[in-house]
N, C-alpha and C positions, 0 to 999 in steps of 0.2 A: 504494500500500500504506500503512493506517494503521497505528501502532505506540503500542500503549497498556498503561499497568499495570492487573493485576487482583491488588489489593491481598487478602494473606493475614493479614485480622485477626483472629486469631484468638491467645488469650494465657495463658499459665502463670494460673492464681488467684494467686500466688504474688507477680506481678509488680504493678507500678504502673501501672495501663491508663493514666491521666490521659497519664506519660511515652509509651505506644506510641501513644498518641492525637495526641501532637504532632509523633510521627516520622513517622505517616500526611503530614500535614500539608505536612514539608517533602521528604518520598519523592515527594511530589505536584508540588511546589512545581519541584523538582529537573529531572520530568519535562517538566513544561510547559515552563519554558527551557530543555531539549535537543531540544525539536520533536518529544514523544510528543502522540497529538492525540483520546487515551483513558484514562478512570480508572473504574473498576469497581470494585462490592465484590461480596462474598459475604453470604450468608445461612443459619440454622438456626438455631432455637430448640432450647434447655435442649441445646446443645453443650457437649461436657465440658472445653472451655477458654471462658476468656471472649469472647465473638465478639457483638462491640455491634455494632447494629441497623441496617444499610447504607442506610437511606431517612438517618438521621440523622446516621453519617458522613460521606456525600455531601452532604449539606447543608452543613455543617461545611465540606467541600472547596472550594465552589462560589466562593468568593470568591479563592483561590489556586488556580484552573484555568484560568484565562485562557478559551481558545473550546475547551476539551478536550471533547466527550465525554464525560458521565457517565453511567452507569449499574448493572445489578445483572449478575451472571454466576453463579449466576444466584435465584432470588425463587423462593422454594416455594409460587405460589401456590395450590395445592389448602388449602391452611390457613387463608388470611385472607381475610376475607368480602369480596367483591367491592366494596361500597359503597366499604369503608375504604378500599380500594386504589385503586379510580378517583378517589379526592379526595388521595390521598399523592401519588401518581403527578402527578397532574395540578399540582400544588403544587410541587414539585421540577422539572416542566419549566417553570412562571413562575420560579422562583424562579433559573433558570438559564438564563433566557430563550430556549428551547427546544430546549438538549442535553443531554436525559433519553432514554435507551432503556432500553424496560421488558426487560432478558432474564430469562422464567422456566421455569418446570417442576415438574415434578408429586409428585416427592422421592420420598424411599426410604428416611425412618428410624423403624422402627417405634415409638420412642420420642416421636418428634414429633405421630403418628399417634392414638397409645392416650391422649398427654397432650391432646390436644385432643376427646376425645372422637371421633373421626372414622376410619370404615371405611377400612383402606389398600385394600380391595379399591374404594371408589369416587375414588380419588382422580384418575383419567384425568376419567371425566363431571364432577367437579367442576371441574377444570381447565378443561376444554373449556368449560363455563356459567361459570364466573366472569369467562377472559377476553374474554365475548359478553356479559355483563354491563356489565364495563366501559368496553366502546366503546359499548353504545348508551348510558349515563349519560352521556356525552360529546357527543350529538348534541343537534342545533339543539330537538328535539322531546322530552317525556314521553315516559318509558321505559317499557313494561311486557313484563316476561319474568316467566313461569311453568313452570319447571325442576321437574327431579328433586331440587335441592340447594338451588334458590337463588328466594326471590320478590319480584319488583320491580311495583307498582302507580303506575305515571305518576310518574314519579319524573325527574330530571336531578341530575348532582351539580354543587354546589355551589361547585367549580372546573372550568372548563374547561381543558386545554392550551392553553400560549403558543401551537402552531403548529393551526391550522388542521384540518392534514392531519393530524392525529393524532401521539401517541407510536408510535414506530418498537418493535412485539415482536420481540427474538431469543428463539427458544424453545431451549432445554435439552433437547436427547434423545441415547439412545444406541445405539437400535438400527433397522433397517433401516424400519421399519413407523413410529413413532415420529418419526423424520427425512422420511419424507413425508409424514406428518401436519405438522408442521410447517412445509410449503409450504404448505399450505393455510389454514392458520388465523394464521401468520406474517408477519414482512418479514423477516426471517431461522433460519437454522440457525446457533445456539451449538454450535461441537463443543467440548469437555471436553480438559482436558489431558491424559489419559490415553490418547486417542484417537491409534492410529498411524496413518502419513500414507495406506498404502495403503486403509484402510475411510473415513479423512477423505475421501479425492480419488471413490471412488468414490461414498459416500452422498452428497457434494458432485453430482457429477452426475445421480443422483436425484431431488434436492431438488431442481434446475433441471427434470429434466421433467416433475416433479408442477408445476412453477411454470407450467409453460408450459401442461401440461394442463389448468389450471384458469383460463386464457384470461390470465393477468396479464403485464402486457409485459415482456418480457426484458431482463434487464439491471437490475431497478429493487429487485432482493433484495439483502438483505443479504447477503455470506458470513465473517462472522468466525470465529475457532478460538483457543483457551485454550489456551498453552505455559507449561512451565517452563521458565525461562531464565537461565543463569549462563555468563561469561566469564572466561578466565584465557588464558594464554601459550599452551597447550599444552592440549590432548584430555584427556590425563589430568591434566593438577595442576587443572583447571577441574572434573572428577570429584571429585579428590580434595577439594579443598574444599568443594563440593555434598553429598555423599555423606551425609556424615550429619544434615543439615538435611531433605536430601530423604527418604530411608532412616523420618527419623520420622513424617514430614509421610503417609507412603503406610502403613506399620503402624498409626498410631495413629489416624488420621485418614478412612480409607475400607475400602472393606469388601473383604480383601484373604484370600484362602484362606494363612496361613503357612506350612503346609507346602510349599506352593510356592512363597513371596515372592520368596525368590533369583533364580529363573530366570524369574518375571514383570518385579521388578526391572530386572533386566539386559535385558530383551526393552524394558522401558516407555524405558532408556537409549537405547538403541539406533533407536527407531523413531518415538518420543515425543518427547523432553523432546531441548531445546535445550539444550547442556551440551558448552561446548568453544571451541575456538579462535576470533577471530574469522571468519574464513577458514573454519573446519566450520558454524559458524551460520550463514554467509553463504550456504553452498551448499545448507543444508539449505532454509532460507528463500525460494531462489528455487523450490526443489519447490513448497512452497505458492503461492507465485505461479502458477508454470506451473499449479497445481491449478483455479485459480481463486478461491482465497481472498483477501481485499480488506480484512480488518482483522487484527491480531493481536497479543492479551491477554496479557501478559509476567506469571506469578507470578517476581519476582527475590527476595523474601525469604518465608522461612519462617522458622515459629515459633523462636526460641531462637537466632537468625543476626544477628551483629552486623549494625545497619544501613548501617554504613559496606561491606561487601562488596554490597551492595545496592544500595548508590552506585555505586561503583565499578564494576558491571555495567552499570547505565545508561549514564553517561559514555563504557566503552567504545564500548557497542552505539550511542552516537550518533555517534562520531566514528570509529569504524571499518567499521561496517556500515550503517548506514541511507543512507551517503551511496549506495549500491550499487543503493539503491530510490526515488531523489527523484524521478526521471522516470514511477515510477508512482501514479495515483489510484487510491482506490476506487470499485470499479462503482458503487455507488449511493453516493454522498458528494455528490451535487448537493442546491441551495439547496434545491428542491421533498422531496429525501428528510430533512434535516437537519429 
């Protein structure tokens, strides 16, 4: 089991980003010498907090990540032109000498959509031709693809990836149709933190037999999943300090019916989000294991949360819980997948 952060950069206008810029840094820093072996950002343009641009805070990162892991959780690529993306992408796994994973998907804000000029009703097809785009820019040979969105005339770009075998996709989905799509055109399913464990375990086993349907040998998927995660003494004081960091992070932040927030809330507590003793995280975590889940993306700070409780959860979760998982790998964490 790997255990990595998926960094919540996202920031009041109000604030000093330069300062959240350098706590990423040693949030990072912290991680790597307690034997997390993942660092992730997020992404969205013209978000209503300040949320710098994840290809170049992983950048940033790469030099205080030791052999961590980097990547997006996940990249809205239906937006950005494919060219651009297979020459970033490919840049950032040199630049890290080949632990870059692209995780993306096809977004959902209509904002982002109307400001780029670009149909939300096309933004699956474009998804699906940008990331076919940018693997064959990647091959030994001149490219040419003639899409509905996208047109390529003999073309290669102009970085290759460090590994050979390509950048490893975790794709981003969240419904049934979507998560087998994404065996297909993937090396993994991204599930979301919002995702509870019984649709995680189950669409998990779907995704293995569209993987298998589609002749690719077993065993060689990715299976990562996106948690919230916070430690304290006790179930509830580990709530009670979460509560309202989280509470904002899910009203302000995602697209939440209010009238019913409470009882989705407390349902997302309960089923979702890692929040509690070490002893409840521990058990909850080996569910995903037995699920068959092989990596997992820690969000430990949210917006407006001293970073030092942030600390203090990692620290925990390395000396009280991980040790619980040292005996297990990730299914595909072999040299050939890395």
């Amino acid at each position: 089991m790997r255990f990595g952060l998926l960094l919540d950069h996202q920031f009041p206008r109000s604030d000093d980003l330069g300062r959240h810029l350098d706590a990423l840094v040693e949030l990072t820093e912290r991680a790597r010498d307690l034997g997390f072996g993942a660092v992730f950002g997020i992404h969205h343009f013209l978000a209503g907090l300040r949320t710098p641009q994840p290809f170049q805070v992983l950048a940033r990162l790469i030099p205080h990540s030791g052999d961590m892991l980097l990547g997006t959780g996940v990249y809205v690529a239906s937006l950005t032109h494919p060219v651009q993306l297979a020459e970033e992408i490919a840049t950032l796994d040199q630049l890290s000498g080949g632990r870059f994973v692209f995780g993306a998907g096809i977004g959902y804000r209509d904002e982002e959509f109307d400001s780029f000029g670009i149909d939300r009703r096309h933004r699956a097809p474009r998804f699906l031709e940008a990331l076919e785009v940018i693997r064959g820019l990647w091959g030994d040979e001149p490219f040419t693809f003639h899409g509905d969105h996208f047109r390529i005339d003999g073309q290669r770009s102009s970085v290759q990836p460090y590994r050979r075998d390509r950048v490893p996709f975790w794709i981003g989905a969240n419904t049934p149709a979507t998560i087998q799509r994404a065996a297909r055109i993937g090396d993994g399913w991204l599930a979301s933190p919002n995702v509870k464990l019984n649709f995680a375990a189950g669409n998990l086993g779907a995704f293995r037999d569209e993987w298998a349907a589609q002749g690719k040998r077993p065993g060689t998927h990715h299976a990562p999943i996106a948690r919230e995660l916070h430690l304290a003494d006790t179930d509830d004081e580990a709530r009670r300090r979460a509560d309202d960091y989280l509470r904002t992070e899910y009203i302000e932040y995602s697209q939440y019916d209010l009238d019913h927030f409470v009882d989705l809330y407390d349902d997302l507590m309960a089923k979702s989000f890692l929040v509690g003793s070490p002893a409840t995280v521990t058990e909850r975590i080996g569910r995903y294991r037995d699920a068959g889940f092989d990596t997992m993306l820690f969000r430990t700070f949210w917006s407006g949360m001293p970073y030092e409780m942030a600390f203090e959860t990692l620290e925990r979760f390395a000396a009280e819980v991980m040790p619980h998982f040292a005996d297990d790998q990730p299914a595909a964490a072999t040299e050939e997948s890395r």
